[in-house]
C-alpha positions as CSV (number, residue, x, y, z in Angstrom):
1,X,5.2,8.1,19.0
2,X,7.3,4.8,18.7
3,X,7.5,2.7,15.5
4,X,6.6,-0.7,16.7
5,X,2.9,-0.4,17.2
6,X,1.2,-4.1,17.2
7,X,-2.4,-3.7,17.7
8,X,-5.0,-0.3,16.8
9,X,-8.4,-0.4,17.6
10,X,-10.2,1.6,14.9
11,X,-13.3,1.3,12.8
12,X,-11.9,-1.0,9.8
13,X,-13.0,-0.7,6.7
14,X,-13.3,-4.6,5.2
15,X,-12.6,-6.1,1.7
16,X,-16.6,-6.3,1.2
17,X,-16.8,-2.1,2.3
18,X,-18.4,-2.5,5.5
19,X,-17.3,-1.1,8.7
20,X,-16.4,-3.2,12.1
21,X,-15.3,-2.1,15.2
22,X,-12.0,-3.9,16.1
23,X,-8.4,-4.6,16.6
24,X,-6.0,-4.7,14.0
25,X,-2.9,-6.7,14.9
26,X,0.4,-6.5,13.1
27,X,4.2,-7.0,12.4
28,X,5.6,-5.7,8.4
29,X,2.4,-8.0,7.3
30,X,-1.4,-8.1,9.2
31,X,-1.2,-11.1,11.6
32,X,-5.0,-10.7,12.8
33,X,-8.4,-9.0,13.1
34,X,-10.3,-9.4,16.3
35,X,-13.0,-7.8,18.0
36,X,-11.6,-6.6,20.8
37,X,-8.1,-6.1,22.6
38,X,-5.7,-4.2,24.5
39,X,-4.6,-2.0,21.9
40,X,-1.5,0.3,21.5
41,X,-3.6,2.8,20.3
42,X,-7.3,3.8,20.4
43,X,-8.4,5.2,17.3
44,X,-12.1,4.2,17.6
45,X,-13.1,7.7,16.4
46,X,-11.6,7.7,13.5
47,X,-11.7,4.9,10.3
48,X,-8.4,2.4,9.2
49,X,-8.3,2.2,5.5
50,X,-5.8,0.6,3.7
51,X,-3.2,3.5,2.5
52,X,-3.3,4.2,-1.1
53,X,-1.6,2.7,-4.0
54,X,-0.5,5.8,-6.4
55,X,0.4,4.1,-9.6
56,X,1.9,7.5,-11.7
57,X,4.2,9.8,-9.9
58,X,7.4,11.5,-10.8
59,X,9.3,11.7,-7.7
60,X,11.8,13.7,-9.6
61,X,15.3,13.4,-7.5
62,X,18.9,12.8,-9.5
63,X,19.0,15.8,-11.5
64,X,15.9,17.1,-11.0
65,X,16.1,17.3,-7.5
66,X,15.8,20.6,-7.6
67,X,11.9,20.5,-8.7
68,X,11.5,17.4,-5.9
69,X,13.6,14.6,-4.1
70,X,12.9,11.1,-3.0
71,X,12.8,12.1,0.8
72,X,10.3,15.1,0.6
73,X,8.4,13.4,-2.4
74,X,8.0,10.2,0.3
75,X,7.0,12.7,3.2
76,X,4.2,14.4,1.4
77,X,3.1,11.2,0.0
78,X,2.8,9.7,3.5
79,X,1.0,12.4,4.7
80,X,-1.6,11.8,2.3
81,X,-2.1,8.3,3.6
82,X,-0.6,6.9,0.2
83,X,2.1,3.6,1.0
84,X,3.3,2.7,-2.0
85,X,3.9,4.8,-5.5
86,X,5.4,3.7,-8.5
87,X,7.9,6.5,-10.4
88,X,7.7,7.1,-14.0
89,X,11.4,6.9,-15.8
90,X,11.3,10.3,-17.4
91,X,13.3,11.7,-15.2
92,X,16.8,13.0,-15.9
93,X,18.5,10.8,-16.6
94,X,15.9,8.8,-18.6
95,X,15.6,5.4,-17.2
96,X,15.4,2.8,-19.8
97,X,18.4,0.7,-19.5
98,X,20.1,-2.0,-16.3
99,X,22.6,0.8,-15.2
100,X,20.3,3.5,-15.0
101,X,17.2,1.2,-13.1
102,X,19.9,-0.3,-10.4
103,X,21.3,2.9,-10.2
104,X,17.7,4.8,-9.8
105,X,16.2,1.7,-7.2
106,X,19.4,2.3,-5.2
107,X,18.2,6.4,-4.6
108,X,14.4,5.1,-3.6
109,X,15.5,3.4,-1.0
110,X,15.7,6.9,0.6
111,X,11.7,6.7,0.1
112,X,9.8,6.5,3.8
113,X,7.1,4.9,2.2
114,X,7.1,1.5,-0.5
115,X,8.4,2.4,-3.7
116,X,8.5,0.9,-7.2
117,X,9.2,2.0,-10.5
118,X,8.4,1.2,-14.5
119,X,11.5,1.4,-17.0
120,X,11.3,3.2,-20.1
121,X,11.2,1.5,-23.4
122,X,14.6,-0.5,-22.9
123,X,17.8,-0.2,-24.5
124,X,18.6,-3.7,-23.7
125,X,17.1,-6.9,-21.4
126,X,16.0,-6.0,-18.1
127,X,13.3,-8.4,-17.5
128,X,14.6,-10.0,-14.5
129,X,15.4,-6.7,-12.8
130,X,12.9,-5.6,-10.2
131,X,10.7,-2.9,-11.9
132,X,7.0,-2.7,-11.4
133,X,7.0,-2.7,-15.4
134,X,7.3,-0.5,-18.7
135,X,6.3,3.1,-19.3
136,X,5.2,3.4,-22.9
137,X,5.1,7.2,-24.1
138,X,3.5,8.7,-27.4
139,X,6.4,8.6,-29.2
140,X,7.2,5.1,-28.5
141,X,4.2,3.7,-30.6
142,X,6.2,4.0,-33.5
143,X,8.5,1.5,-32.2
144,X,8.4,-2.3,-32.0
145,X,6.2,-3.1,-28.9
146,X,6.4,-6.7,-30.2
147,X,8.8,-7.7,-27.2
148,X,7.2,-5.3,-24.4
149,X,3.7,-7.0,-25.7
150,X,5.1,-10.3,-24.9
151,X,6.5,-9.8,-21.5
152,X,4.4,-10.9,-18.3
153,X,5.3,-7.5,-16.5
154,X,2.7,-4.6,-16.8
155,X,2.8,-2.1,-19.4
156,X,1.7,1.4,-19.0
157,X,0.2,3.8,-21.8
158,X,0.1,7.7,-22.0
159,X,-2.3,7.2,-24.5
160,X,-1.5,9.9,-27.1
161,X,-0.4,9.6,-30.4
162,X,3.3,10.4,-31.9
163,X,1.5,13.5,-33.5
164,X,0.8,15.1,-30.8
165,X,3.9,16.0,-29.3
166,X,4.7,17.5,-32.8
167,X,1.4,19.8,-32.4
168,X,0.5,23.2,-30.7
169,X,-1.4,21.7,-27.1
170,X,-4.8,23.8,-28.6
171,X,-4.8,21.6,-31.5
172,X,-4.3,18.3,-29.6
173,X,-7.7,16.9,-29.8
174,X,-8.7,13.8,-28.3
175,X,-9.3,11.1,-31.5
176,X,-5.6,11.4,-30.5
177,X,-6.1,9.5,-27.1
178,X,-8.4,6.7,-28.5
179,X,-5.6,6.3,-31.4
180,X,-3.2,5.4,-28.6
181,X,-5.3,3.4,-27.0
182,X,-6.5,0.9,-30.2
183,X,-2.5,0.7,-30.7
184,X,-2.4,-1.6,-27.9
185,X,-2.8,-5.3,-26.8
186,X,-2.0,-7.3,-24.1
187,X,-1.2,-6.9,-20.1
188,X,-1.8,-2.9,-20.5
189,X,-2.5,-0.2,-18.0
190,X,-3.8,3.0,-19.6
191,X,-3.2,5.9,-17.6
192,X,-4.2,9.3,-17.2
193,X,-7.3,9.0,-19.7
194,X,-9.2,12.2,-20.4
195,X,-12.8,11.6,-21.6
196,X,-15.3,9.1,-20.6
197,X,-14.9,7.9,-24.2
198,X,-11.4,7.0,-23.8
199,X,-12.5,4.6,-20.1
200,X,-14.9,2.5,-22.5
201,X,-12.6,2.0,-25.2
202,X,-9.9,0.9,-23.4
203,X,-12.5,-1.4,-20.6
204,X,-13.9,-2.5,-24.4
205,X,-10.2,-4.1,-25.5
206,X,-9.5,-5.5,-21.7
207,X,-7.4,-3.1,-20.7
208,X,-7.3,-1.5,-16.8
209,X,-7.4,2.5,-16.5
210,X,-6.7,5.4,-14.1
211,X,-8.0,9.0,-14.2
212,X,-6.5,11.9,-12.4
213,X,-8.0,14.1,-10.0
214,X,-7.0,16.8,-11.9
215,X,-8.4,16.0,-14.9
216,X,-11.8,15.5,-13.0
217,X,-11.7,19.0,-11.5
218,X,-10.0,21.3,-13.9
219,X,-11.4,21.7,-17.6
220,X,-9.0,24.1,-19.0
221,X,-5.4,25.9,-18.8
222,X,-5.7,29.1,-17.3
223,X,-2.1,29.7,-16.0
224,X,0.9,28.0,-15.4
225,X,0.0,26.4,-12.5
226,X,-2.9,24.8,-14.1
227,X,-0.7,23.1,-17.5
228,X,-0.5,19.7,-17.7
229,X,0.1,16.6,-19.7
230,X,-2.4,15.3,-21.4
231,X,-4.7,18.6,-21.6
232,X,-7.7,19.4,-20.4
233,X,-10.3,18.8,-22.8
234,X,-13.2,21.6,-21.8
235,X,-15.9,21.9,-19.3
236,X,-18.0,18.7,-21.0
237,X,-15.7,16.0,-21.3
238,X,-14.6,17.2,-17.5
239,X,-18.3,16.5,-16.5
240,X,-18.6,13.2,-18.9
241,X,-15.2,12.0,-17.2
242,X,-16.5,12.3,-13.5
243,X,-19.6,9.2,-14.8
244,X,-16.7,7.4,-15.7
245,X,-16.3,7.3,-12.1
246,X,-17.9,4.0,-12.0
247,X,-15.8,2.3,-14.9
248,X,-12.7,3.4,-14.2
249,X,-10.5,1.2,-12.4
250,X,-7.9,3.4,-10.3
251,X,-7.4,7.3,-9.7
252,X,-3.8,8.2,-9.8
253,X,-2.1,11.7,-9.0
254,X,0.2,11.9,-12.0
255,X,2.5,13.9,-9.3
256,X,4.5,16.2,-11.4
257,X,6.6,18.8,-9.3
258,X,8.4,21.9,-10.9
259,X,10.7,24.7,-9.1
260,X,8.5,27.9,-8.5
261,X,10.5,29.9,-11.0
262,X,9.6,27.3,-13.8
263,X,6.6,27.8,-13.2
264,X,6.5,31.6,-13.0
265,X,7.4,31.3,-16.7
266,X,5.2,32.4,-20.1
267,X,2.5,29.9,-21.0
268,X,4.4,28.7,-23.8
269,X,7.7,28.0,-22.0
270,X,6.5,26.9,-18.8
271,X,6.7,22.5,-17.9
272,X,4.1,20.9,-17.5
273,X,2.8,18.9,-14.1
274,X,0.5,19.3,-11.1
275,X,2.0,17.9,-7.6
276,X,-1.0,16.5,-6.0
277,X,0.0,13.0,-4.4
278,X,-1.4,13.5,-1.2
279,X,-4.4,15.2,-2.7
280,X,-5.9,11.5,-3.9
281,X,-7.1,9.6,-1.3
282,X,-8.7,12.1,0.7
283,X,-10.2,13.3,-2.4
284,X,-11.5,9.8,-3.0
285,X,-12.9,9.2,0.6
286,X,-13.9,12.8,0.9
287,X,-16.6,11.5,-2.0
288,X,-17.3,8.3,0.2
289,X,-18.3,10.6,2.8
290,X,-20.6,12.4,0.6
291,X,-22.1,9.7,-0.9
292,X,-21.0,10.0,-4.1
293,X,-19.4,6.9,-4.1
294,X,-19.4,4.1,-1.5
295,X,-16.4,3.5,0.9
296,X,-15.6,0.2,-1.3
297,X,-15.8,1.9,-4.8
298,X,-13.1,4.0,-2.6
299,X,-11.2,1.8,-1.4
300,X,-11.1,-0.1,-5.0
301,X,-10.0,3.2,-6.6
302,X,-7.0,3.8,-4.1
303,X,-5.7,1.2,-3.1
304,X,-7.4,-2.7,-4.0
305,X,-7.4,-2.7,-7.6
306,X,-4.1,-1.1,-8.4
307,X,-2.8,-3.6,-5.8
308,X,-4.6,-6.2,-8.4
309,X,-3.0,-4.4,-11.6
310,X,0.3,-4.4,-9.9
311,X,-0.5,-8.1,-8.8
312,X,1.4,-7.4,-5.2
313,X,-0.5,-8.6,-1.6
314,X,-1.6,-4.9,-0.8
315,X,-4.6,-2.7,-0.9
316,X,-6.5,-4.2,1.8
317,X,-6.8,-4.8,5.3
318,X,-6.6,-8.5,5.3
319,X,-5.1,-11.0,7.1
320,X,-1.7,-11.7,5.3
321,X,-1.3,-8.5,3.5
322,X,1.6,-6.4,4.1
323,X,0.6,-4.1,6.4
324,X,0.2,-0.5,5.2
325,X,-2.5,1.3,6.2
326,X,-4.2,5.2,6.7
327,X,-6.3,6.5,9.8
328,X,-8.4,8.7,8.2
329,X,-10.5,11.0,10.6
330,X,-13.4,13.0,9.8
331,X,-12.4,16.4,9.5
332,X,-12.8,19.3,6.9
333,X,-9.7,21.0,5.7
334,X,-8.9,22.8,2.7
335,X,-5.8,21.2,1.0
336,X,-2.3,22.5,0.5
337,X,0.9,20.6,0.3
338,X,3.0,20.7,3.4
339,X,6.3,18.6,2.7
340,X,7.0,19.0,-1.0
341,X,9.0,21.1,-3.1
342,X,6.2,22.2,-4.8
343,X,4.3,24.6,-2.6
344,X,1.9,25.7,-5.4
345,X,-1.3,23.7,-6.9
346,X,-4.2,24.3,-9.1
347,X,-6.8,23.0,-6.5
348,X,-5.0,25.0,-2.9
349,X,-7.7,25.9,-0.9
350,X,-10.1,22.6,-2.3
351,X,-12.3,21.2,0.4
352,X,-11.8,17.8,2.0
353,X,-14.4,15.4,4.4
354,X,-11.3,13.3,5.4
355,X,-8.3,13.9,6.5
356,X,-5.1,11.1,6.8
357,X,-4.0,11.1,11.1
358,X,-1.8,8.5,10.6
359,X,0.3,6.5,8.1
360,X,1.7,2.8,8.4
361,X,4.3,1.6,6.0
362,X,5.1,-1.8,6.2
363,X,4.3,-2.1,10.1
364,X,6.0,1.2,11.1
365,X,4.6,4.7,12.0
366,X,5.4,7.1,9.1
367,X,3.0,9.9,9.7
368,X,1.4,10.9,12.5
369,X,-0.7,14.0,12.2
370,X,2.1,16.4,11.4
371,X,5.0,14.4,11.7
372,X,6.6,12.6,9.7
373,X,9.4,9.7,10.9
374,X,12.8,8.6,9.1
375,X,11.3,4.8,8.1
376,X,12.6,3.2,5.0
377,X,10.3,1.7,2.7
378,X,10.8,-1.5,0.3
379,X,10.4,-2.6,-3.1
380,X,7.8,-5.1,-3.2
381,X,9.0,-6.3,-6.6
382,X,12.6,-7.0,-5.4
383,X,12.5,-10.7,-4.6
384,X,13.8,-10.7,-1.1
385,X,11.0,-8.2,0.0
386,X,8.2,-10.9,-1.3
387,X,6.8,-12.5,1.9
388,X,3.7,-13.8,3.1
């Protein structure tokens, strides 16, 4: 299939989460919406949702390429209808200083899908650098956060305290989390959050939040393959953190690859991370389809409000938007990854309602059923990709 496709008729999924019959037509941003025309393509079987916004990955690459690498990261992403994702900066090296971010954005623009990323807590000024924001770990609540606070750009939360990185992970218990979480003021993201508990807090000091699927399927560590950052907190709070459903702003992968032979270490020794970025937003609609959860509660989880939090023209299908958008059709499939590193999950074999047909980055085919095409995505943050 070519790259240049103007006009798909499909049922559209609209900013208020009702469905319309119609014609989509586009360039790198959405020019129209009309009821009828001659399309390139007929997709009037399937649904056009705006492709997902993952706002915690590691995409691994550099030195860690081995676990993961910006091109198969970017494929599997795709193929999960997700268009944008945002890498963390513990990666190796650590990002948190102007060599180290120019250096890292210049790798992501092998990404075939948009890409952005959060510095670490900075060695030095890097305000007027392109970066989605800061990345604010446990340990760096013992710092000042004085002139993160004050900056304009988002900041992001693992919301643990110092202490427990110093503890056994059975003794991390979740009074933990909410310490994190009261450290904080300001334009702050909390990501990750375990308990239901932890959703109201942080909604309480007016602060936006993101659960993992994960973290709403799993509720405790039985091997390697299952271990992750934060913990799982037991089969209650699992249940109490799917309510939070309907408070919780965004649901982000967390995508943590690791080589198969880290992995195939003892509990104690083995790292951390589940790969699951294009496990979320056929999860998401998958529950849309079931009516757990209406197709604009979905499309807010996905893609619209961490297009808000990020404060970029994304996450819907609306006229002036950049145009990135999923074809989802409805199929049921039992998921797997197919184009990353990491050929091992903790939820193989999970059934999905939905399924992602085809993926649009910026105007341009990137997936298409099983294929996946050599596009290059942007930074939306750099300043000559900011267009209307």
């Amino acid at each position: 299939m070519g790259l240049n496709l103007l006009r798909i008729l499909s049922n559209i999924l609209l900013d208020d989460g009702s469905f319309v019959l119609g014609c989509v037509e586009f360039d790198r941003i959405i020019r129209s919406i009309r009821k009828e025309c001659k399309p390139d393509l007929n997709m009037e079987r399937d649904f056009m949702v705006p492709a997902g916004i993952d706002l915690h990955v590691h995409i691994r690459g550099a030195q860690l390429s081995y676990k993961e690498d910006v091109r198969s990261f970017s494929m599997e992403a795709a193929r999960g209808g997700i268009g944008l994702a945002i890498d963390m900066p513990n990666t190796e090296p650590y990002i948190n200083n102007r060599e180290k971010i120019i250096s890292r954005l210049e790798e992501l623009k092998n990404s075939r899908i948009d890409y952005a990323l959060y510095s670490g807590y900075p060695e030095e000024y890097v305000e007027d650098l392109p970066i989605a924001g800061y990345k604010l770990f446990p340990q760096d609540l013992e710092r000042n956060l004085e002139p993160l606070i004050n900056s304009k750009k988002l900041k992001i939360l693992h919301p643990e305290s110092p202490i427990s990185l110093k503890e056994d992970r059975r003794l991390r218990n979740l009074w933990e989390e909410y310490f994190g979480i009261r450290e904080m003021y300001g334009h702050v993201h909390i990501t990750h959050i375990t308990s239901k508990y932890g959703v109201e807090l942080s909604k309480r000091m007016g602060f936006t939040t993101d659960v993992t699927p994960h973290h709403m399927l799993i509720s405790r560590e039985r091997t390697c393959i299952e271990k992750v950052n934060p913990p799982y907190r037991g089969e209650i709070e699992r249940r109490l953190l799917n309510l939070a459903l309907f408070e919780v702003d965004a649901i982000a992968s967390d995508h943590a690859p690791h080589a198969k032979f880290e992995k195939n270490m003892p509990f104690s020794l083995c790292p951390p991370g589940v790969p699951l970025v294009s496990f979320t937003l056929p999860f998401v609609f998958s529950m849309a389809i079931r009516d757990i959860i209406s197709f604009k509660r979905a499309m807010e989880l996905v893609s619209e409000n961490p297009s808000k939090i990020l404060g970029i023209n994304m996450g819907t299908i609306r006229v002036g938007n950049r145009a990135n958008i999923t074809i989802l059709s409805r199929e049921e499939w039992r998921y797997s990854t197919a184009f990353s590193k990491a050929t091992t999950t903790p939820i193989d074999g999970y059934k999905l309602y939905v399924k992602p047909v085809l993926t649009i980055v910026e105007g341009k085919v990137v997936f298409d059923q099983e294929n996946v095409y050599p596009i290059q995505g942007v930074n939306p943050f750099a300043e000559s990709e900011r267009f209307q």
